[in-house]
N, C-alpha and C positions, 0 to 999 in steps of 0.2 A: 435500454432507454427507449421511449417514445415520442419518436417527432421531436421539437426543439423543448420540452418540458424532463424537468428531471426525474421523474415518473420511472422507476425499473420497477423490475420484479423476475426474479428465477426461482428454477423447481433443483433442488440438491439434494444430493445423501449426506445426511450430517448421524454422525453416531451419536447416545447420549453424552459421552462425555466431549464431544466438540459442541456440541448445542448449551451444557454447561458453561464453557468457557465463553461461547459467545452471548449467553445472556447478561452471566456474571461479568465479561470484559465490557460491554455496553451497560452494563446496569438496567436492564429489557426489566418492564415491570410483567408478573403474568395479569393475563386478559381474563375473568372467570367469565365461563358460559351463559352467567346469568342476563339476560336481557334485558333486566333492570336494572345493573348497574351501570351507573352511570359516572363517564369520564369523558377525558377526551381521547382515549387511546378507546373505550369502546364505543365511543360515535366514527373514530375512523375505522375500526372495522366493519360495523352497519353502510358507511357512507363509501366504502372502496369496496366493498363487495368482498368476494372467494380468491377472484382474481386466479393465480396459480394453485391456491390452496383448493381450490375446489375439486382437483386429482386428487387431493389425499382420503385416508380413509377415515370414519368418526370413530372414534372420537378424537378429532386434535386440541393441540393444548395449543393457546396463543400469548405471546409476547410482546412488547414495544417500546416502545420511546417514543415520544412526541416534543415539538417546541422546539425546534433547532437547538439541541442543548449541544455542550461543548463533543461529545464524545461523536458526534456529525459532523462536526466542522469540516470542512474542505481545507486544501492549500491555498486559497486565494483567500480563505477567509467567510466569504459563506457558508453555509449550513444547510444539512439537507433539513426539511420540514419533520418527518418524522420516518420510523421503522419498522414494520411490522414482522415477525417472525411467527409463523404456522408448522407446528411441529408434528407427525404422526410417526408414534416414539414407538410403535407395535413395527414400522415400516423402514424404520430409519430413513425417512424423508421429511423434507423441509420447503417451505414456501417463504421466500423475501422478498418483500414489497420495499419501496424504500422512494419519495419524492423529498 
């Protein structure tokens, strides 16, 4: 976390079948590389940057969540904003962003 905002992000080794479970346990949609597509989970990649993804190697596959949807929810009841997932599946490494 960063200062009082709920902004993380870590660098992990995830193998492919933990990164499986955790796109499919979140329902992570994949991100395509395409620069024209156009969402809101690929305006938060353009607008958050590399962030920790920017150690991995290319080509990475990207994932996410966006919307406080319920699978974010906190115990109090709020919601984180959204989730990013940076996969570099040659390295079994992982980048997660998450405010």
């Amino acid at each position: 976390m960063l200062g009082d905002t709920r902004y993380g992000e870590c660098s992990l080794s995830l193998t492919p079948s933990d990164a499986g479970a955790l796109i499919g346990g979140l329902k992570l949609e994949a991100i395509p590389a395409d620069p024209t597509w156009a969402s809101s989970l690929s305006q938060l990649v353009r607008f958050k940057g590399p962030g920790c993804a920017a150690a991995l190697s290319s080509p990475i596959e990207r994932h996410g969540i966006a919307g406080r949807p319920a699978a974010l929810r906190l115990a109090g009841g709020s919601a984180f904003e959204y989730l990013l997932l940076s996969l570099d599946p040659r390295r079994q490494r992982a980048c997660l962003q998450v405010s």
